[in-house]
GUROVO-60708 format. One record per residue (C-alpha): z negated, y, x. Coordinates in steps of 0.001 Angstrom, whole numbers, plus 500000, padded with zeros to 6 digits. Layout:
<atoms>
<atom><zz>Z</zz><yy>Y</yy><xx>X</xx></atom>
...
</atoms>
This chain:
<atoms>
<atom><zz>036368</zz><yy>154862</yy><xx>159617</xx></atom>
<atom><zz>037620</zz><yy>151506</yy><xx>158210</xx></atom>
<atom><zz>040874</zz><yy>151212</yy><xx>156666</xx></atom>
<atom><zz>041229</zz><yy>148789</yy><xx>154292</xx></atom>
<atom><zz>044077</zz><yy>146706</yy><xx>152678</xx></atom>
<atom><zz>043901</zz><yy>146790</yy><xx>148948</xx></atom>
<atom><zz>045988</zz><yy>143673</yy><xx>147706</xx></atom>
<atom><zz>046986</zz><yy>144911</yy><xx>144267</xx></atom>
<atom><zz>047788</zz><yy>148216</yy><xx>145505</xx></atom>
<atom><zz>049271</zz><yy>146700</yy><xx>148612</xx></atom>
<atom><zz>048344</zz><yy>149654</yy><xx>151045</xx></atom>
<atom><zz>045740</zz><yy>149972</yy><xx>153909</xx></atom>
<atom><zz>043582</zz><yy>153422</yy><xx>152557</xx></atom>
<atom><zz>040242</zz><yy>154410</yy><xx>153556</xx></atom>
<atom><zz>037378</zz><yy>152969</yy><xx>152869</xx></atom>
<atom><zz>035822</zz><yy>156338</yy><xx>151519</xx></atom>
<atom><zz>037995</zz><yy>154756</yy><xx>148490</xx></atom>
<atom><zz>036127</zz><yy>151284</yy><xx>147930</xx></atom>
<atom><zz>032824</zz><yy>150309</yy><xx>147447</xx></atom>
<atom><zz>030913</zz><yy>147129</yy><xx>148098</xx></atom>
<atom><zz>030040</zz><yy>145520</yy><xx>145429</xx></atom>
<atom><zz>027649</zz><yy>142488</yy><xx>147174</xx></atom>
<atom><zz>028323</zz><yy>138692</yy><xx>147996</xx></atom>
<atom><zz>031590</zz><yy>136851</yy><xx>146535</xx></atom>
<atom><zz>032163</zz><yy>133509</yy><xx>145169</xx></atom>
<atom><zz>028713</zz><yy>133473</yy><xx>142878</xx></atom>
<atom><zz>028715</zz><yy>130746</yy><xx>141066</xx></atom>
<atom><zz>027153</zz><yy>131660</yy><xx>136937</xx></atom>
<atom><zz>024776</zz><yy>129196</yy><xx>136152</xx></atom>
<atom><zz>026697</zz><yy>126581</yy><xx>132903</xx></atom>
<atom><zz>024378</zz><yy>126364</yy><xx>130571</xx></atom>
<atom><zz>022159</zz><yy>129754</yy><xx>131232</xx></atom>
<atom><zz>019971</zz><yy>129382</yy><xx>127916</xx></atom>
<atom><zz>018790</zz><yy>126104</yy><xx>129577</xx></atom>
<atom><zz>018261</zz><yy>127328</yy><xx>132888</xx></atom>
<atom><zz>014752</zz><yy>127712</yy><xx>134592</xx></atom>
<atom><zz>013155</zz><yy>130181</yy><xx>135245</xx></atom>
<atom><zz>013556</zz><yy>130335</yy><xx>139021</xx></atom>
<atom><zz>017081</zz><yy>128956</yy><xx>138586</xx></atom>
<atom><zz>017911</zz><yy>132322</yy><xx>137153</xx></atom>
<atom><zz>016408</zz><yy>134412</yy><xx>139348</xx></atom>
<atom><zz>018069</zz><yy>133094</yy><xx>142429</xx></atom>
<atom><zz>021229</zz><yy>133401</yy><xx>140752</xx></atom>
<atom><zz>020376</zz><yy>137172</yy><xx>139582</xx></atom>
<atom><zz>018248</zz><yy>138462</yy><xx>143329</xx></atom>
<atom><zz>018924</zz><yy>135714</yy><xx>145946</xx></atom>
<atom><zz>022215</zz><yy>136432</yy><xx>148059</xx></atom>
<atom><zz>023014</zz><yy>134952</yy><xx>151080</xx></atom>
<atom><zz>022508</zz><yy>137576</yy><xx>154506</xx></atom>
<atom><zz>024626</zz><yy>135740</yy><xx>157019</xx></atom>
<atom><zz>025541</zz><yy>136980</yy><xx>160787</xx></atom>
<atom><zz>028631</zz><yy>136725</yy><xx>161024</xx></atom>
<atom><zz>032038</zz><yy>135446</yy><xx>158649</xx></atom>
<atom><zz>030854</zz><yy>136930</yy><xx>154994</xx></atom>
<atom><zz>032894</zz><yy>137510</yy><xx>151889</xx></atom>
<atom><zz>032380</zz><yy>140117</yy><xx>149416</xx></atom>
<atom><zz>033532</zz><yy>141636</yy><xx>146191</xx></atom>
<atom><zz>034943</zz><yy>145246</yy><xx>146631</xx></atom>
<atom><zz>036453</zz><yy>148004</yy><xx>144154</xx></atom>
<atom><zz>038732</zz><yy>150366</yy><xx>144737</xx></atom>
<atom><zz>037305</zz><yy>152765</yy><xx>143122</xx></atom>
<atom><zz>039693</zz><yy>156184</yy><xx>143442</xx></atom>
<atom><zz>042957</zz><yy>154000</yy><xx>143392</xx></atom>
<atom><zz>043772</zz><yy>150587</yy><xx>141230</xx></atom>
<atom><zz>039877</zz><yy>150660</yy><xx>139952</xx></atom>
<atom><zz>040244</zz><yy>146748</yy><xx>140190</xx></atom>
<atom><zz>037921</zz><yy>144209</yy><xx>142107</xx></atom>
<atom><zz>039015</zz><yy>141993</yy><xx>145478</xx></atom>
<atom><zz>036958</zz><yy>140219</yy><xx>147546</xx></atom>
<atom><zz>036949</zz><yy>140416</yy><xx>151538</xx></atom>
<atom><zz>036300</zz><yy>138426</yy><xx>154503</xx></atom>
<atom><zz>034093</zz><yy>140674</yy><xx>156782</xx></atom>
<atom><zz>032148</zz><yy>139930</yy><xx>160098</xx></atom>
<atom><zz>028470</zz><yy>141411</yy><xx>159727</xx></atom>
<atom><zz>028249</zz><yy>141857</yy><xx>163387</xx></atom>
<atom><zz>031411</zz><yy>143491</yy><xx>164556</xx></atom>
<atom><zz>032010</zz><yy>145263</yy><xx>160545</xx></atom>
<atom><zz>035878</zz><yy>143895</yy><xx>161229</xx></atom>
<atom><zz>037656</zz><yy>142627</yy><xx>158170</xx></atom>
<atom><zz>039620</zz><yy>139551</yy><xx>158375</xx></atom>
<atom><zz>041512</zz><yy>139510</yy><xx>155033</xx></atom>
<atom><zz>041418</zz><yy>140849</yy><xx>151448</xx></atom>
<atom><zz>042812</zz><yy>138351</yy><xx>149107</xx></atom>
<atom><zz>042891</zz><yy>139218</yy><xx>144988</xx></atom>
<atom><zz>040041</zz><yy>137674</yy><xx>142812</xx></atom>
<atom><zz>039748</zz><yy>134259</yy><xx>141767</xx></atom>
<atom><zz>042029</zz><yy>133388</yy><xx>144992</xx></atom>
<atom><zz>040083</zz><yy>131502</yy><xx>147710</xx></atom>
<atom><zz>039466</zz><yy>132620</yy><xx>151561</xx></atom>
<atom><zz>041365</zz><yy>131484</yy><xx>154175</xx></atom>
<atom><zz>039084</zz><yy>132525</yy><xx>156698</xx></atom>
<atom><zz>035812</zz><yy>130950</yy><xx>156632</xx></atom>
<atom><zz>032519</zz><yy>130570</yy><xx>159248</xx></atom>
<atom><zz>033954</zz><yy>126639</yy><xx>159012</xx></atom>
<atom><zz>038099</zz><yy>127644</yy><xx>160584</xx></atom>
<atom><zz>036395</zz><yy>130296</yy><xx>162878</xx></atom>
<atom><zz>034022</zz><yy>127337</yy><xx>164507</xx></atom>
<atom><zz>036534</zz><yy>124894</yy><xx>164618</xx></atom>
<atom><zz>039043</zz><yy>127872</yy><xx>165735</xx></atom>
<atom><zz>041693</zz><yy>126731</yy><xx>163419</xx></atom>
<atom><zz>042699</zz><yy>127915</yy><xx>160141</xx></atom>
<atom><zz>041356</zz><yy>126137</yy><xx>156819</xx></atom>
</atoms>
């Protein structure tokens, strides 16, 4: 079982708590009334499926109910960090190449 750090509650509980809630950092397309057609669709069904460094938006559902995102490897399932929405990652596939920090 994963534990995971929640950083508004700031407490490691278990992940039977959170739930995924798909890839972080989508960007909403400006002006979506002018978008195209296919524009919009890769912004509503396309997600990125890398191997390796990912981030992702999480709830906590049965504690703060609010969402963070995480930095998770898709091979090993270990989490790197949790940081509190609209905050940016510090670990990245870019600082864990390079094997520094960002």
């Amino acid at each position: 079982m994963l534990h995971i750090y929640c950083p508004y509650c700031g407490e490691h509980r278990e992940q039977n708590e959170f739930h995924p809630k798909g890839q972080a950092h989508i960007l909403r397309p400006q002006d979506p009334e002018n978008c195209s057609d296919e524009a919009w669709g890769d912004y509503l069904f396309y997600r990125d499926n890398p191997r390796g460094i990912h981030h992702e938006m999480w709830v906590h559902a049965t504690g703060c109910r609010k969402f963070f995102n995480v930095t998770r490897h898709t091979v090993s399932y270990e989490i790197l960090e949790t940081y509190k929405m609209g905050e940016q990652p510090q670990v990245t596939a870019q600082s864990q190449s390079t094997g520094g920090e960002k």
